[in-house]
N, C-alpha and C positions, 0 to 999 in steps of 0.2 A: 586539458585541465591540469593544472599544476598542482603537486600536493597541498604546498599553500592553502588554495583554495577549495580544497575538499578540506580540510583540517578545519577551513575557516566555519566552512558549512556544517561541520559535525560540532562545533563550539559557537552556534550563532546565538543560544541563549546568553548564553555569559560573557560573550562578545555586545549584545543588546545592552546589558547592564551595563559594562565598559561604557559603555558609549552614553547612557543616561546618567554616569558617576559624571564624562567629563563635563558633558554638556549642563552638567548642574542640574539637571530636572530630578524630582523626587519618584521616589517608587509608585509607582501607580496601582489603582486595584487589581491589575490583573496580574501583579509581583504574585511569584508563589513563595512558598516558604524557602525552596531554594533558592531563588534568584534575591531576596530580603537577605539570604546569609552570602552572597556572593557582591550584592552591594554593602552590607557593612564591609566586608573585608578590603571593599578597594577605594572607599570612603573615609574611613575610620582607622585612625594608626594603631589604635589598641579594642580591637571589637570584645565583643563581649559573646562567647562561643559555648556552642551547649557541646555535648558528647558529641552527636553526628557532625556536627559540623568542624568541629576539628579531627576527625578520622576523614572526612573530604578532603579539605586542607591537606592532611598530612599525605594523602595519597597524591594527590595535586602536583604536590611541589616532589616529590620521591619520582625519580627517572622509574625505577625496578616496581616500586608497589603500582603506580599509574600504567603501566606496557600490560603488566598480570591481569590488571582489572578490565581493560579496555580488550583485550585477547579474551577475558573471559564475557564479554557485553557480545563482542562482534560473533564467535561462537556459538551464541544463544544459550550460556548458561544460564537458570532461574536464579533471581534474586536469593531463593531460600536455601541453596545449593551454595551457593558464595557464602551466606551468613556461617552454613553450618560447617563450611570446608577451610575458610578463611579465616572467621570472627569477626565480619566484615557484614555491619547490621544490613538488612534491606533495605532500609531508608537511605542509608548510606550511598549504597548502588545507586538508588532511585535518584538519589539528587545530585552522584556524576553523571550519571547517562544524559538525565534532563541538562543541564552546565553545559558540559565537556565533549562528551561522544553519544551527542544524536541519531544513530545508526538508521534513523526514518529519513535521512538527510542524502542518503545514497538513493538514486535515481532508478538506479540498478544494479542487478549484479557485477555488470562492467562497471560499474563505478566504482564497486569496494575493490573489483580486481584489479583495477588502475590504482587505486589507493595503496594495496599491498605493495604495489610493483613498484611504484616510486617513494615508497616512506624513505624517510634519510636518517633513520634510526637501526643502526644494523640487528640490533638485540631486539627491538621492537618487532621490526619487518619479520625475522627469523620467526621469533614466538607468537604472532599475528599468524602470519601464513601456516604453519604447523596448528594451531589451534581451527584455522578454519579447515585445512585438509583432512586434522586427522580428529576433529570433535573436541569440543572442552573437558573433557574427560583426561585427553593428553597434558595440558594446562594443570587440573586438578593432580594427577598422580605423580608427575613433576614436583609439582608445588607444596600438597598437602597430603602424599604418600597416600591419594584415593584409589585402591582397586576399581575399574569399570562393573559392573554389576556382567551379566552372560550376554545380556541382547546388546550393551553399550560394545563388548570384547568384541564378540561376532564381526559385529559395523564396525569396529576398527580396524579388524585382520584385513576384510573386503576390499578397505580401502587401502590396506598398504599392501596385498597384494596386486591390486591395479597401478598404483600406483608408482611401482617397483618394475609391475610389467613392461607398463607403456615407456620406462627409465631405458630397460634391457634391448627396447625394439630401436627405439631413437638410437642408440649405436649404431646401428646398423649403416645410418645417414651420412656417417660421420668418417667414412673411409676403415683403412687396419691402423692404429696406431697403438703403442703399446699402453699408452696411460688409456687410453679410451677403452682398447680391449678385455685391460684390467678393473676398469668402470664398470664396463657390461659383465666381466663374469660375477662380480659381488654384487649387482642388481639383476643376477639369475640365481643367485645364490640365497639371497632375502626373499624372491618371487617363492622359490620351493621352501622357505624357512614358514612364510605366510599360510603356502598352500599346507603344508602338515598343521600348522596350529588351526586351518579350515576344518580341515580332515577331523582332526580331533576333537573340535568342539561340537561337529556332527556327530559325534559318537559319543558325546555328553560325558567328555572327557572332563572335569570340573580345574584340573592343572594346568590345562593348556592357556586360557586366558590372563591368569596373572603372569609367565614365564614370558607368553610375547609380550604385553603390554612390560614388563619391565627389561624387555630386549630394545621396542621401542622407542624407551625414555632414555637407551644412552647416547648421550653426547658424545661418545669417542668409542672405539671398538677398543678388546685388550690386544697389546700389540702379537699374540701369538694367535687370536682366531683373525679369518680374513671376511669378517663380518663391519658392511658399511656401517657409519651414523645415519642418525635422518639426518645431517644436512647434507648426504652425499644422494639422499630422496628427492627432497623437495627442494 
């Protein structure tokens, strides 16, 4: 399957419309309100747009606000969680997911995981794939400076220190090489960084969650600790 065509399948509502704009046939009764605001738009050279419909719009045609929203769809962030972290209404959500990113469209889970694997969006794929590995949560505290609530922090550590683990073993595979071996020692180094903020939140340490979750949101280590990025993780 080619991204193409997962892309197409997560965008077959508003692809339908397309395709009734050219073929000239009028909106039928089973138009919902979004798919009415998504044929005037490719209809009509100057529509006539309420609030929600131009923050779809606007997210639509923006590379950076459309990757955020659709990493926070795929995810499974609640609409009401977007509205109040974003300002990004629920109807809003509701009527890109219905349009654009049908995530009911995916067969399977190999099929979003092929999807990740091939998007040809590098900023996308990166921020897609970290929001599915590491929860929408990673997405929001990024984005909208959200602390994870203790049981969101918890589930996040779990997974980055699996995920770090299984990083450190895969070395192994890989022969002695010096960048490989320097690889493996800062995903043993993040594995024991994970297991203590474990440790600690066992111990209803309330510090430990915010310190790693804003260890995990950096994009770059400082150049004096020898602490990976996530995308030296995922």
């Amino acid at each position: 399957m080619r991204i193409s065509d997962c892309t197409a399948r997560l965008a077959h509502v508003a692809l339908g419309v397309e395709a009734d704009v050219a073929a000239g046939r009028a909106p039928g009764d089973a138009y919902t309100p979004a798919m009415r605001f998504w044929y005037a738009c490719k209809s009509e050279d100057d529509p006539e747009l309420d609030n929600t419909a131009c923050i779809v719009l606007s997210i639509r045609q923006s590379d950076t606000q459309r990757e955020i929203l659709e990493a926070l769809i795929l995810s499974g962030c609640p609409a009401e969680i977007v509205e109040s972290a974003l300002a990004v209404p629920r109807q809003a959500t509701a009527w890109y997911r219905e349009l654009f990113f049908d995530t009911g469209a995916f067969l399977t889970n190999l099929d979003k995981i092929e999807y990740l694997a091939n998007y040809d969006d590098d900023f996308g794929r990166e921020l897609k794939s970290r929001a599915v590995s590491l929860g929408y949560e990673f997405v929001l505290f990024t984005y909208a400076n959200l602390v994870p609530k203790t049981a969101a922090q918890k589930a996040l550590v779990e997974r980055m220190f699996m995920a770090t683990a299984y990083k450190a073993m895969a070395m192994n595979y890989n022969g002695i090489k010096t960048e490989i071996t320097r690889n493996a020692v800062k995903h043993a180094e993040l594995m024991l960084k994970a297991y203590e903020a474990l440790r600690r939140s066992g111990d209803d340490d309330q510090s430990a969650g915010h310190d790693l979750t804003a260890f995990l949101t950096k994009t770059r280590s400082e150049d004096s600790v020898p602490t990976p990025s996530l995308g030296d993780i995922f």
